[in-house]
FIZAZA-851817 format. One record per residue (C-alpha): z, x, y negated; residue in three letters. Coordinates in pm, whole numbers, padded with zeros to 5 digits, always signed. Example, Ala and Ser with C-alpha at 12.3 -4.5 7.8 and 13.67 -1.06 7.14 Angstrom:
<kolpas>
+00780+01230+00450Ala+00714+01367+00106Ser
</kolpas>
This chain:
<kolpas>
+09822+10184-10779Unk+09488+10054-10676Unk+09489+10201-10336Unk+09793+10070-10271Unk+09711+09740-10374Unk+09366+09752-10147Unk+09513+09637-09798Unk+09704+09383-09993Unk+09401+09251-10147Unk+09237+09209-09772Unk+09524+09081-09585Unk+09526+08790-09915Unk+09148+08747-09888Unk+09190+08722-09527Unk+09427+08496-09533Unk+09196+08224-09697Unk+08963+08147-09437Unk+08905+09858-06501Unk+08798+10180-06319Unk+09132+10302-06105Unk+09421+10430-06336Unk+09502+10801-06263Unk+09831+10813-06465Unk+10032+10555-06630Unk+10320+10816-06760Unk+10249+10678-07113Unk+10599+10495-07223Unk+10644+10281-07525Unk+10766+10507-07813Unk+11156+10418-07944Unk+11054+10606-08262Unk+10936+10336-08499Unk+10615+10276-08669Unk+10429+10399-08384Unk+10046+10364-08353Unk+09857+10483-08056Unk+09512+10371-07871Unk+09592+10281-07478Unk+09373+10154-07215Unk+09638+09846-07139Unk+09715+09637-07434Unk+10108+09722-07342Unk+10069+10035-07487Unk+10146+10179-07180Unk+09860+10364-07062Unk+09732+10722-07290Unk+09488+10843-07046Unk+09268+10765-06733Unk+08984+10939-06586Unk+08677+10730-06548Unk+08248+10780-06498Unk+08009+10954-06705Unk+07859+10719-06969Unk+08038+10413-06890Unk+08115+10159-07179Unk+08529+10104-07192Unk+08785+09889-07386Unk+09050+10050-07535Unk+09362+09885-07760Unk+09505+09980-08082Unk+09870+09912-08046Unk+10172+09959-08274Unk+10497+10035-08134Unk+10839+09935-08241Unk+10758+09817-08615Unk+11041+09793-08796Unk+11046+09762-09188Unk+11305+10084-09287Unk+11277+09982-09690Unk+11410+09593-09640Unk+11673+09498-09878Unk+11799+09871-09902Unk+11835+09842-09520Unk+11602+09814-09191Unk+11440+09513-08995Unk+11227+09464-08726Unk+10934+09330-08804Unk+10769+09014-08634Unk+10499+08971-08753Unk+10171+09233-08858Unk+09945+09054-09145Unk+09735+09405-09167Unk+09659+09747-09107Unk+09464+10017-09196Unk+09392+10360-08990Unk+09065+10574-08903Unk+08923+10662-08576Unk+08815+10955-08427Unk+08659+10957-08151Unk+08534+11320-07889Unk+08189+11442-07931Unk+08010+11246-07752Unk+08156+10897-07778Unk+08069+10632-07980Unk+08283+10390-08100Unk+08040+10036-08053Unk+08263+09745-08187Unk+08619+09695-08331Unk+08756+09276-08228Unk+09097+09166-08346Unk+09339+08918-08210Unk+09338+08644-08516Unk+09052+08589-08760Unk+09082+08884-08979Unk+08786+09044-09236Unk+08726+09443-09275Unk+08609+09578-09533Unk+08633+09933-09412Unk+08389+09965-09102Unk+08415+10074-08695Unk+08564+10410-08783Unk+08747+10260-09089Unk+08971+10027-09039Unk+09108+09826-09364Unk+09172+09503-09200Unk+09369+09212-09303Unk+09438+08918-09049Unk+09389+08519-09148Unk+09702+08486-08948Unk+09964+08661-08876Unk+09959+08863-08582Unk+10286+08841-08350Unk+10501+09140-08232Unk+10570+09102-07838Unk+10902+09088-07652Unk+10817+09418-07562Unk+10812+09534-07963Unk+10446+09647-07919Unk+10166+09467-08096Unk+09835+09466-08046Unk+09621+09556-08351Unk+09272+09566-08245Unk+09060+09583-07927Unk+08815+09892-07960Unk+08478+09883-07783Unk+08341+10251-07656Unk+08074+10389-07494Unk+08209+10698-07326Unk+08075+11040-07220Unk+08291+11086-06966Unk+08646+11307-06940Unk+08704+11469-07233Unk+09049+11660-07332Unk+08949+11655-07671Unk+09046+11239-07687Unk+09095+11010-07932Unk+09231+11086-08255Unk+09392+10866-08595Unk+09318+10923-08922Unk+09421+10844-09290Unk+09212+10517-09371Unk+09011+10596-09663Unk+09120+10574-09928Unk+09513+10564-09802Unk+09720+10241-09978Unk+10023+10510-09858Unk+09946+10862-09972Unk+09946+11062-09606Unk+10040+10796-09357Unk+09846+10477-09190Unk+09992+10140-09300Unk+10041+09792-09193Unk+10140+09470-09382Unk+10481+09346-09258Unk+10355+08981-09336Unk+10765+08825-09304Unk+10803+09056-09609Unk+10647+08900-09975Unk+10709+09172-10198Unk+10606+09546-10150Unk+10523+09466-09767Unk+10337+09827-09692Unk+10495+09993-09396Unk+10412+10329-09330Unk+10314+10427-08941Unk+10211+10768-08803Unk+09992+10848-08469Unk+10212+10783-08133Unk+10116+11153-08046Unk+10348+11302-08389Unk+10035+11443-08529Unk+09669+11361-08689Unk+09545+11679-08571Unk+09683+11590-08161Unk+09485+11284-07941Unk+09649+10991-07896Unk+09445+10882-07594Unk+09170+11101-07353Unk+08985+10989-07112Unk+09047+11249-06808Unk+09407+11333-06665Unk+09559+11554-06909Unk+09927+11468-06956Unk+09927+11431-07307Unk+10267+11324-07353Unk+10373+11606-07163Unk+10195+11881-07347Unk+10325+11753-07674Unk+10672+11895-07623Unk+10578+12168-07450Unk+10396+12303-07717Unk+10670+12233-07946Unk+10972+12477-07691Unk+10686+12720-07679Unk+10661+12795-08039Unk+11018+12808-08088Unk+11017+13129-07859Unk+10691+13307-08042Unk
</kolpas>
């Protein structure tokens, strides 16, 4: 009960106060709850191949929030009061500053993010929002990427979370990386086709 009740506990405390793109294959998810880190705040953009040691922005973005415990029903959500998620970023990349749309407070850090926003942060036309803008300084190309991770501790045992701040009672909604797995990048910095090998690997081990 008390990690559940942490991101509810910011979001209230909160509330009181380009190098050339190589491929732009990267299409907004229609699977809901969605969270991915892109190079365009769209959430558009998964990869790009840039310079050795170069300092880059990158943007957390959810995709296609919709609340699937409303009223024994579903709802798209409009607005995002808070979110929580970890960051992992390739060997050799540092992750230098996390800035956020609205006034918000952390009380996680860079790497662990347990943010809650003093205002509520609006879903676009689109149905992407954008989360957080994440400052890196970058090694270079690196298939390894970006990954997500469980904020710790989790308010929801084995998934990332946001506050669906149109909702006033048990407003957690669950959200999982836009790549289907913790253990798969989200975003790399090279020209990998990471959407592409996703699948791919999927038909492969159906024939092992």
């Amino acid at each position: 009960m008390f990690k559940r009740a942490v991101l509810f506990v910011v979001v209230l405390f909160a509330a009181g106060l380009l190098p050339a793109l190589l491929s732009t294959a990267a299409i907004a998810s229609s699977e809901p709850n969605q969270l991915g880190l892109f190079y365009d705040a769209a959430g558009t953009v998964d990869q790009v191949s840039i310079g050795a040691n170069t300092m880059q922005v990158l943007y957390l973005v959810l995709l296609n929030p919709v609340n699937d415990d409303y009223q024994g029903g579903t709802r798209d959500v409009g607005y995002v009061g808070g979110f929580e998620c970890g960051l992992v970023p390739p060997t050799g990349d540092l992750v230098l500053g996390v800035d956020f749309p609205a006034v918000a407070v952390n009380v996680g850090s860079t790497s662990n993010l347990i943010v809650g926003y003093g205002a509520a942060v609006p879903v676009g036309s689109g149905r992407a929002a954008t989360l957080a803008s994440v400052r890196v300084l970058s090694y270079g190309n690196n298939r390894d990427g970006y990954r997500l991770a469980l904020a710790s501790p989790p308010s929801l045992a084995g998934s990332l979370a946001y506050v669906d701040a149109e909702e006033p009672g048990a407003n957690l909604v669950a959200m999982m990386p836009v790549s289907g797995a913790f253990d798969r990048a989200v975003f790399a910095f090279g020209d990998w086709k990471l959407r592409e090998q996703a699948p791919w690997g999927e038909i492969k081990i159906l024939f092992r």
